[in-house]
C-alpha positions, -999 to +999 in steps of 0.1 A: +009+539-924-002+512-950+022+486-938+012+496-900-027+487-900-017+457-925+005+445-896-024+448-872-047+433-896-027+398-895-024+399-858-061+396-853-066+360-865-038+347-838-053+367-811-088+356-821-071+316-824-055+324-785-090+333-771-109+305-792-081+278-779-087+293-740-126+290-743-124+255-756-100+243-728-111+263-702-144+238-693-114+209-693-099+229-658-133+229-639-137+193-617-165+175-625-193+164-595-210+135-589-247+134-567-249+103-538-282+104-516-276+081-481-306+070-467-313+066-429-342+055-407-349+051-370-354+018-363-387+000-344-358-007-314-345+032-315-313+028-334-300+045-365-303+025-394-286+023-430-310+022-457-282+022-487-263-003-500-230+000-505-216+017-535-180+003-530-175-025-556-137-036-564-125-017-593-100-032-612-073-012-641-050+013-640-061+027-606-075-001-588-104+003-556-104-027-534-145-038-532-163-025-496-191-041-487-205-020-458-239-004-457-238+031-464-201+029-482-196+061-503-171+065-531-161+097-550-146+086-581-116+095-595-113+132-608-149+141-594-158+160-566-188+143-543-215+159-529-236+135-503-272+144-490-283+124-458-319+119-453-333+109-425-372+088-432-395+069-418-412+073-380-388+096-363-406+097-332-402+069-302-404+060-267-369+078-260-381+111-283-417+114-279-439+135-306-442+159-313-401+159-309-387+140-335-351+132-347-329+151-368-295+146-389-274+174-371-239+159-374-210+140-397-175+133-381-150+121-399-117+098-387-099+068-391-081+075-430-072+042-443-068+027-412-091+005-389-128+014-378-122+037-347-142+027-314-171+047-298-144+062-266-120+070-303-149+087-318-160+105-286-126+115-280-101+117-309-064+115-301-047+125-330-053+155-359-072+143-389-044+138-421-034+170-446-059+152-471-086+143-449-086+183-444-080+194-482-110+172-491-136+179-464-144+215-444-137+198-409-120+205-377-086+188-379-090+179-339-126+163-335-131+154-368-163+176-371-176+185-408-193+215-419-219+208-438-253+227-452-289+218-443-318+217-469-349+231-458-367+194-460-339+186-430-312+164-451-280+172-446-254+178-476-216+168-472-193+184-499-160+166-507-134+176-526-118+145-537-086+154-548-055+129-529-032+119-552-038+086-544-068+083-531-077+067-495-106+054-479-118+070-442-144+063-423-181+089-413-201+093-380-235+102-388-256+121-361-290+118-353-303+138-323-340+146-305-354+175-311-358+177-274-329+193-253-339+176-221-339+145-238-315+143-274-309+108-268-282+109-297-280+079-324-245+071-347-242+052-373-208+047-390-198+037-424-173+039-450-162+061-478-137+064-501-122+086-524-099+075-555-083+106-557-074+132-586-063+117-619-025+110-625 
């Protein structure tokens, strides 16, 4: 009986060791996130306008990011998930939506993975699915290229992406703005970059 609860005695520091090495590692297996805000405006001529610079620079070492200049140019870097909010400032009212309608954010389409910018009929009607890790990174219909996306109660508009390609790619957004108004929703695009470096490897 001695030699049976002096057995069980030793165990207990290698079972306490297992459950310290799991506790220390664990926070290792959850992906980091990284915060972008993407500013918009209406614009005195009743266009959508990009209020952020681009956050595309070249990135040079072992897993290299060519440099995108464009307005509005998102990038989730590699081994962090991104999650974008949208805003929508300034007058949001005009000739073509009179107050007290107003615009609102109420869309993001994505297409066009490392390939060129598609053209307003492409946008309007796609023609092909949306790649495997277009889909894996965004919650978005494969067919129109429609994202899911949550609204905060100031109106902003919050993408989440996943960001985890094994190489990474770059794609291109639609952003929607749309007139409160249903007789009138006069809708406004505006469509920039992104780009995703992918999971580590």
């Amino acid at each position: 009986m001695n030699d049976l609860l002096r057995s069980k005695a030793a165990g207990k520091p290698f079972l306490v060791l297992i459950v310290f090495c799991f506790v220390a590692t664990a926070p290792s297996l959850v992906q980091a996130r990284k915060y972008e805000t993407v500013k918009l405006e209406i614009s005195d001529a009743g266009t959508l306008v990009m209020k952020s610079e681009s956050k595309c620079p070249m990135k040079t070492g072992r897993k290299p990011r060519p440099e995108f200049p464009e307005k509005g140019c998102i990038r989730a870097p590699e081994g962090e998930a991104l999650e974008v909010e949208f805003t929508l400032s300034g007058t949001k009212s005009n000739d073509a939506c009179k107050k007290p309608q107003e615009y609102k954010l109420d869309g993001i389409q994505l297409g066009g993975k490392n390939g060129l910018k598609p053209t307003t009929a492409q946008w309007d009607n796609p023609t092909t699915l949306l790649d495997d890790e277009v889909q894996a990174d965004f919650s978005v219909d494969s067919g129109s290229g429609w994202a899911n996306f949550s609204t905060n109660a100031n109106g902003n508009i919050v993408l989440e992406n996943n960001n985890e390609s094994e190489d990474g790619y770059f794609f291109w957004y639609r952003v929607r703005a749309t007139c409160s108004n249903p007789e009138t929703p006069n809708t406004l695009y505006y469509d920039p970059r992104g780009d995703n470096e992918g999971a580590p490897n």
